[in-house]
C-alpha positions as CSV (number, residue, x, y, z in Angstrom):
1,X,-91.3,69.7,228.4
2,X,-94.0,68.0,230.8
3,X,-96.0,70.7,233.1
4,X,-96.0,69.3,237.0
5,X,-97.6,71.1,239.6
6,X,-98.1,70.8,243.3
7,X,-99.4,72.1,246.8
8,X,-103.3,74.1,247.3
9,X,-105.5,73.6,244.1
10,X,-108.0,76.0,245.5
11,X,-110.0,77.1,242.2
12,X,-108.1,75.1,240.5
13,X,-105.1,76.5,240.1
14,X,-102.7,73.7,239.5
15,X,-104.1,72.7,236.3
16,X,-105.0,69.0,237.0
17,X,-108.8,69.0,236.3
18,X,-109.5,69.2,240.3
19,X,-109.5,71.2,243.3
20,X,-107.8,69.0,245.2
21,X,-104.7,69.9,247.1
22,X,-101.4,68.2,246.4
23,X,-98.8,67.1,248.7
24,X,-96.5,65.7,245.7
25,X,-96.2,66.9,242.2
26,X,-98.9,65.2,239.7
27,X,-98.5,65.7,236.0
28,X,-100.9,68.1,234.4
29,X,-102.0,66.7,231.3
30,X,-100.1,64.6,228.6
31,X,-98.3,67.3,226.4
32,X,-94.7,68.0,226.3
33,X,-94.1,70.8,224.6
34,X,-94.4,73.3,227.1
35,X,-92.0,76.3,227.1
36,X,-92.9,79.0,229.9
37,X,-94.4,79.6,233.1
38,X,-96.1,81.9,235.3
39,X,-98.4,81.6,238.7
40,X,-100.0,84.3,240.6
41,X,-101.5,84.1,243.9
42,X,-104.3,81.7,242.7
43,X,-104.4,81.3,238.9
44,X,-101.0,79.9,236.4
45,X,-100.0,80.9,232.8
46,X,-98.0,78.9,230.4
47,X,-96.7,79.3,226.8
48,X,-96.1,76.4,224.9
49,X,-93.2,75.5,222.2
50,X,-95.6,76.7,219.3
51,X,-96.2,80.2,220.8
52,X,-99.4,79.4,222.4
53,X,-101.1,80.9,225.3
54,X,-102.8,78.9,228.0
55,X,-104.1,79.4,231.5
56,X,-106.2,78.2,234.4
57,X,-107.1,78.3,238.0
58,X,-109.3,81.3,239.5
59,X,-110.7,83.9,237.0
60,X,-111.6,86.8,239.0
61,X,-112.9,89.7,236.9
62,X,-111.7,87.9,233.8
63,X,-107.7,87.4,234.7
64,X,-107.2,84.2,232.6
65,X,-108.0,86.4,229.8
66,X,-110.5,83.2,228.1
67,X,-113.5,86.0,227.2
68,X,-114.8,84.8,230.8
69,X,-115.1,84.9,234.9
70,X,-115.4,81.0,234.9
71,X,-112.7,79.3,236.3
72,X,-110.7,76.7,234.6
73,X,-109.4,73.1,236.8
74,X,-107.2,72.6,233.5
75,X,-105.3,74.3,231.2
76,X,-107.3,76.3,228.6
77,X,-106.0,78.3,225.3
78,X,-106.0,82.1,225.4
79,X,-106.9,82.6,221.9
80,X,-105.4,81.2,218.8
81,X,-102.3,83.3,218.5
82,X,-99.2,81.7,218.6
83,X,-96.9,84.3,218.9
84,X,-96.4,84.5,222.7
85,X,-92.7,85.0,224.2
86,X,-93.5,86.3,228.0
87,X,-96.7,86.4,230.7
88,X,-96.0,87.1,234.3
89,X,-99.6,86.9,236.6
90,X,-100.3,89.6,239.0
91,X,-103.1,89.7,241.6
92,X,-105.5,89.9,239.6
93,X,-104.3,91.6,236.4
94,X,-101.9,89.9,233.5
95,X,-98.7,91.0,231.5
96,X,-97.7,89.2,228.4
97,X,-95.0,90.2,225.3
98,X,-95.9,89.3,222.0
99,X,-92.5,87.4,219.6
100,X,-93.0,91.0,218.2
101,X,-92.6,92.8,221.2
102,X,-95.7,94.3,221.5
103,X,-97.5,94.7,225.3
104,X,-100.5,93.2,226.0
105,X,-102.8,92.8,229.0
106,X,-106.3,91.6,230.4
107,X,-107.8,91.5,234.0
108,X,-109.0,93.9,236.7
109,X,-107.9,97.4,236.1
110,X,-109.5,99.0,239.0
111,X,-105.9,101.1,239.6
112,X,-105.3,101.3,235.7
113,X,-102.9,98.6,236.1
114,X,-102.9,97.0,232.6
115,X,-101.9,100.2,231.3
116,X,-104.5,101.0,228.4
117,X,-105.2,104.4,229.7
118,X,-108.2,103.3,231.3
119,X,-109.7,101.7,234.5
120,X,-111.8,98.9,232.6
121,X,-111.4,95.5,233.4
122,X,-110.6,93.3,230.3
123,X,-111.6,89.8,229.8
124,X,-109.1,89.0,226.9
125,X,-105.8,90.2,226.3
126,X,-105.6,94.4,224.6
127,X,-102.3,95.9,223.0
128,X,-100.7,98.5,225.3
129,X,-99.5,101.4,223.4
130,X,-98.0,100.4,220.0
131,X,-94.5,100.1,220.6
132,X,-92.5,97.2,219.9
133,X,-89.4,97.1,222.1
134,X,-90.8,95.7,225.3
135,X,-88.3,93.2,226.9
136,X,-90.2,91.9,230.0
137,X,-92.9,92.3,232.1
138,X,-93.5,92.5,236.1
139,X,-97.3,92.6,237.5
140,X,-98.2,92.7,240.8
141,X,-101.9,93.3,242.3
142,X,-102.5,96.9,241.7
143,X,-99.0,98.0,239.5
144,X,-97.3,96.8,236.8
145,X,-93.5,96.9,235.7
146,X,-91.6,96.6,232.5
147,X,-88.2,97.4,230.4
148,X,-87.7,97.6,227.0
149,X,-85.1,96.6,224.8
150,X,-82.8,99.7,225.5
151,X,-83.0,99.0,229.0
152,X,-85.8,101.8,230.0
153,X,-88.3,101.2,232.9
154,X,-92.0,101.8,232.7
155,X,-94.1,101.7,235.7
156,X,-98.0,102.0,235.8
157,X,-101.5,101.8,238.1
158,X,-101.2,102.5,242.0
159,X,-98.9,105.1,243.4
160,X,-100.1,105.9,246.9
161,X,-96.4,105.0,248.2
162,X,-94.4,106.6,245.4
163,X,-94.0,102.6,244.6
164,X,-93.7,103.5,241.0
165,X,-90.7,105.1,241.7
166,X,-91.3,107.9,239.4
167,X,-90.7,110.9,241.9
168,X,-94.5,111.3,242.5
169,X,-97.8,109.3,244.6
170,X,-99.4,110.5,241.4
171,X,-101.6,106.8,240.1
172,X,-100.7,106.3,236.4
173,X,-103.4,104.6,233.9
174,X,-100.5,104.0,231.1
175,X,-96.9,103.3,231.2
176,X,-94.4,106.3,232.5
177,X,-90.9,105.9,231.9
178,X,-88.6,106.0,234.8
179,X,-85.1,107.4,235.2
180,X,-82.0,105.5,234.5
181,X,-81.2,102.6,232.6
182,X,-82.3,99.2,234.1
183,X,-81.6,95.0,233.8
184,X,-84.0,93.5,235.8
185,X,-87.0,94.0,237.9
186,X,-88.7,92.7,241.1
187,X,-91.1,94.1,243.6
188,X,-92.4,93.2,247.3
């Protein structure tokens, strides 16, 4: 259960209370309880065996979801929910799945990618919609991805390509549901 990390610390992104890079994995902090993880292209996520939420590196327009824009060099708590299951890290926008199921995101939303109807950034995490079935999440700089429990895929934010994949170039500010019945998602 220890957290390792390794390679360019710029802003701080691997956790270890520095920016400097690492050419051999060094142990981030002295807990061992920790559960999930997630990276982006310059900030990391993590859940830990109690359910809680932690993140650091670059927070650009508020994507460690702390209330902030200040970076973090070491891990800080998202909250004080314990109830976290999933996060995946996007550009610059983040996904996460409550135990319950619910949706949740935080970050920039210039393209509407967190999916709360709107194109305001948020600095701590907001419920998506109200369902309770979502299975797992996929961000990526301006669009987001996820299935629910039934195997449905949702697709919000930039569209200009038809990258969606919902038949249109039409942007979407909250989740749309896309045809067919689906197991797992990735995205270039």
């Amino acid at each position: 259960g220890s957290l390792w990390a390794w390679g360019d610390n710029y802003k701080g992104r691997l956790g270890d209370g520095t920016t400097t890079d690492r050419l051999a994995p060094v142990k981030i902090g002295s807990d061992h309880n920790w559960k999930r993880l997630a990276a982006s292209s310059t900030s990391s996520f993590a859940i830990k065996a109690d359910g809680s939420l932690w993140a650091w590196g670059d927070n650009y327009k508020g994507r460690l979801g702390d209330g902030t824009d200040t970076d973090r060099h070491a891990p800080v708590q998202i909250g004080s929910d314990k109830n976290w299951k999933l996060v995946a890290g996007g550009d610059s926008h983040v996904l996460a799945i409550k135990t319950d199921g619910s949706l949740w995101a935080w970050g920039q939303n210039d393209a509407g990618q967190l999916g709360d109807g709107t194109t305001t950034r948020r600095k701590t995490p907001v419920q998506i919609g109200t369902d309770k079935d979502w299975k797992t999440v996929h961000a990526k700089r301006y669009s987001s991805f996820a299935t629910k429990a039934d195997g449905s895929l949702w697709a919000w934010a930039r569209n200009s390509d038809g990258q969606l994949g919902d038949g249109t170039t039409t942007d979407r500010h909250a989740p749309v549901k896309i045809t067919g019945s689906w197991k797992a998602i990735a995205s270039g």
